[in-house]
BAROGU-420552 format. One record per residue (C-alpha): x, y, z; residue number from 1. Coordinates in pm, 1 decimal, decimal comma. Last residue first. Layout:
[[X Y Z] NUM]
...
END
This chain:
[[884,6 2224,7 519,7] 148]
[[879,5 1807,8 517,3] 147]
[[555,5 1654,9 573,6] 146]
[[487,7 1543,1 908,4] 145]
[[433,8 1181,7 937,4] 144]
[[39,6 1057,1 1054,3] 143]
[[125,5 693,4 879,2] 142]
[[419,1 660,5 706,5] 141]
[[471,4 652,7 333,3] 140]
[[495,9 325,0 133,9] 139]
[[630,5 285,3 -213,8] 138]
[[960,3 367,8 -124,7] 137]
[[946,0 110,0 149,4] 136]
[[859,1 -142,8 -136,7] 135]
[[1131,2 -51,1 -355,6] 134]
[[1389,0 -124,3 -99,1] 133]
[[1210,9 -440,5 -2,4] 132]
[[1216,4 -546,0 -349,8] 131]
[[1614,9 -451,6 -366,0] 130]
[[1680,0 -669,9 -63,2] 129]
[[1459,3 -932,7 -147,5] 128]
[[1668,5 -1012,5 -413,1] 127]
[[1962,8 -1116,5 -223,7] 126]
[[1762,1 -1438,6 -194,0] 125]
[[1870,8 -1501,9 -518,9] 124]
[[2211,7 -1598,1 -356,1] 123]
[[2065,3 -1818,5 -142,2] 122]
[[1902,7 -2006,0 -414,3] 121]
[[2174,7 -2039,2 -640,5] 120]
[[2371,9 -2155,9 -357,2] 119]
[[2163,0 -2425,0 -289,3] 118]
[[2085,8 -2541,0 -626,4] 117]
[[2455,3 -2562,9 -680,2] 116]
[[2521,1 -2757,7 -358,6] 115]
[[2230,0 -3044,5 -464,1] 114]
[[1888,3 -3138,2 -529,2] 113]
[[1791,8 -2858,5 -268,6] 112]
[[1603,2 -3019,3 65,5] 111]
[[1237,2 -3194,0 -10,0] 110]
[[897,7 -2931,4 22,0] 109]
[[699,2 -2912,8 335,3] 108]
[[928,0 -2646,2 527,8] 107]
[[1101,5 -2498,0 270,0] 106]
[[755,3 -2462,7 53,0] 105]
[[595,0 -2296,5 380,7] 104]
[[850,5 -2034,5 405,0] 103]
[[854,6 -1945,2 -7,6] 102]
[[513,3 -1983,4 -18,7] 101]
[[496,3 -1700,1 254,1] 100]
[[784,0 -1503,1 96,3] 99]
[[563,1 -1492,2 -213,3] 98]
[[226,5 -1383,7 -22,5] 97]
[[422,4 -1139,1 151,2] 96]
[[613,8 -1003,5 -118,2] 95]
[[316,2 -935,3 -329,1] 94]
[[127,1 -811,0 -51,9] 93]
[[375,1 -522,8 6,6] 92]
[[454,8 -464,1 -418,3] 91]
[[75,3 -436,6 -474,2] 90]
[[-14,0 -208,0 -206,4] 89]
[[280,3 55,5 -257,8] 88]
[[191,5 -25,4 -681,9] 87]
[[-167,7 125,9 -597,5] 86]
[[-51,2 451,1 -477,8] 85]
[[126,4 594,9 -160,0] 84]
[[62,7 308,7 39,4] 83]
[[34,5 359,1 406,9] 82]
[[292,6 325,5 690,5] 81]
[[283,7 238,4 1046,8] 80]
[[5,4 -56,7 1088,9] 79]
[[143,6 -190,7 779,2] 78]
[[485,4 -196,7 941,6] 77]
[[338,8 -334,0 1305,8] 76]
[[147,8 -579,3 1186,5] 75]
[[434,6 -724,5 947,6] 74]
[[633,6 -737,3 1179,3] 73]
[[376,9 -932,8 1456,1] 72]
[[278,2 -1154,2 1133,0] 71]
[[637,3 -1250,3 1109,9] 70]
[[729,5 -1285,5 1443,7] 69]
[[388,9 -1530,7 1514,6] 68]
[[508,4 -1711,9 1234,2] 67]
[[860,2 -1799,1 1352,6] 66]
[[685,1 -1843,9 1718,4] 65]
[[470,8 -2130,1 1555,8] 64]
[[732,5 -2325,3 1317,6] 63]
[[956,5 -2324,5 1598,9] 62]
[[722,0 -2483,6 1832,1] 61]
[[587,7 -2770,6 1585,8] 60]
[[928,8 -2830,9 1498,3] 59]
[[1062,2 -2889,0 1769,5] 58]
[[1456,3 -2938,1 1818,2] 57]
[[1456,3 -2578,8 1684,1] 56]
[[1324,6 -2442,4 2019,1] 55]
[[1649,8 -2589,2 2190,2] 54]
[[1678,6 -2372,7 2512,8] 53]
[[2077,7 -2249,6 2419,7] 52]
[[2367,7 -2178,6 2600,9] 51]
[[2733,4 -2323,9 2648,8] 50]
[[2971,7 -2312,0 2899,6] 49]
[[3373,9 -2400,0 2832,9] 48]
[[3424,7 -1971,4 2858,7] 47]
[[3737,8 -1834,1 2690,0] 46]
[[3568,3 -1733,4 2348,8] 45]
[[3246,5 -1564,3 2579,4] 44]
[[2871,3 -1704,6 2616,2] 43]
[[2952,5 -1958,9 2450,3] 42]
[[2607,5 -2071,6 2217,1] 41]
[[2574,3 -2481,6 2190,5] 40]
[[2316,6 -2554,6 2396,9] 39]
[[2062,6 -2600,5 2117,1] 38]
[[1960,2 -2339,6 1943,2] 37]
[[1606,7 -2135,4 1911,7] 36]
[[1547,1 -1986,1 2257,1] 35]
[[1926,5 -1856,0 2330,7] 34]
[[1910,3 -1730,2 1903,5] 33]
[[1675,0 -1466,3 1990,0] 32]
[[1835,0 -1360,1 2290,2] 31]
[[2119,4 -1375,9 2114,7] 30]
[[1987,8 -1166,6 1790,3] 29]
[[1809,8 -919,0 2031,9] 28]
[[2137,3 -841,5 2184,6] 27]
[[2290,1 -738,1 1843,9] 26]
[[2013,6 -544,5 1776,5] 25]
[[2143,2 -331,8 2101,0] 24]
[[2447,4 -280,0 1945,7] 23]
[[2440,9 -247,5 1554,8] 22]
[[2015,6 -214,4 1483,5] 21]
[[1692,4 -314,8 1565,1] 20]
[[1554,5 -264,4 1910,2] 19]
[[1159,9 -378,6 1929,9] 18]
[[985,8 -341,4 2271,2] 17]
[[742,5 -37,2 2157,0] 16]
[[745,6 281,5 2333,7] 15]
[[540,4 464,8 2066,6] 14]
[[871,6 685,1 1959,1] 13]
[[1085,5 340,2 1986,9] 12]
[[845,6 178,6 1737,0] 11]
[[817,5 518,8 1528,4] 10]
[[1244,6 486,6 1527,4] 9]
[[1235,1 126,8 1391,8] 8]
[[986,6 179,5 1125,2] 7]
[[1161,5 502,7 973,4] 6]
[[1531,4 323,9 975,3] 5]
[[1329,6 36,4 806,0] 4]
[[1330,2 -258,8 780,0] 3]
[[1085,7 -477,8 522,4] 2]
[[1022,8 -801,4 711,8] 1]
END
């Protein structure tokens, strides 16, 4: 989803369960990645035992929680900021509906051709960070105080 320093800190103002960021982000991402993969997480370098709850082994399961995080994100940023003109609703639903395809074309669609394909499209996916950029500056949040 578009982050944003702005989204993150009116979660934590409301008293919202979502932590984004260096440390405590960083706990998110295991606890995030315990569900998903298989036992195969260390907990530390010198410890043999591994962790993991394998969500990815179905795909039925993954492909529901992965969607229920996006539309939860997405929820919550719409539900916190408001277009500043017609481009700030444009450029949100835009992205959605393309990331969308983009999510349910990976899942239906064959793997990449090849290595090159692959790498072409991960590094366009370094696109979204500019678009999400833009977006944010498209969007205002909701009930902010204007600057004196």
């Amino acid at each position: 989803m578009v982050a944003s320093d702005r989204t993150s800190f009116l979660c934590m103002e409301k008293g919202l369960a979502i932590i984004s960021g260096g440390g405590p982000g960083r706990v998110e991402s295991l606890d995030i990645g315990l569900s998903h993969h298989r036992p195969d997480l260390p907990l530390a370098p010198w410890d043999s035992a591994k962790l993991g709850l394998g969500l990815w082994d179905s795909f039925t399961a993954t492909v529901i929680l992965e969607l229920a995080l996006f539309v939860t994100a997405w929820y919550f940023y719409v539900r916190a900021t408001e277009a500043q003109s017609k481009g700030g609703k444009i450029s949100l639903w835009s992205w959605t509906i393309f990331v969308v395809v983009i999510y349910f074309t990976s899942l239906l669609g064959p793997p990449p051709p090849n290595e090159t394909a692959l790498a072409y499209g991960g590094l366009a996916a370094w696109l979204f960070v500019p678009w999400g950029y833009w977006i944010d500056k498209q969007r205002t949040m909701k009930n902010a105080a204007s600057p004196s």
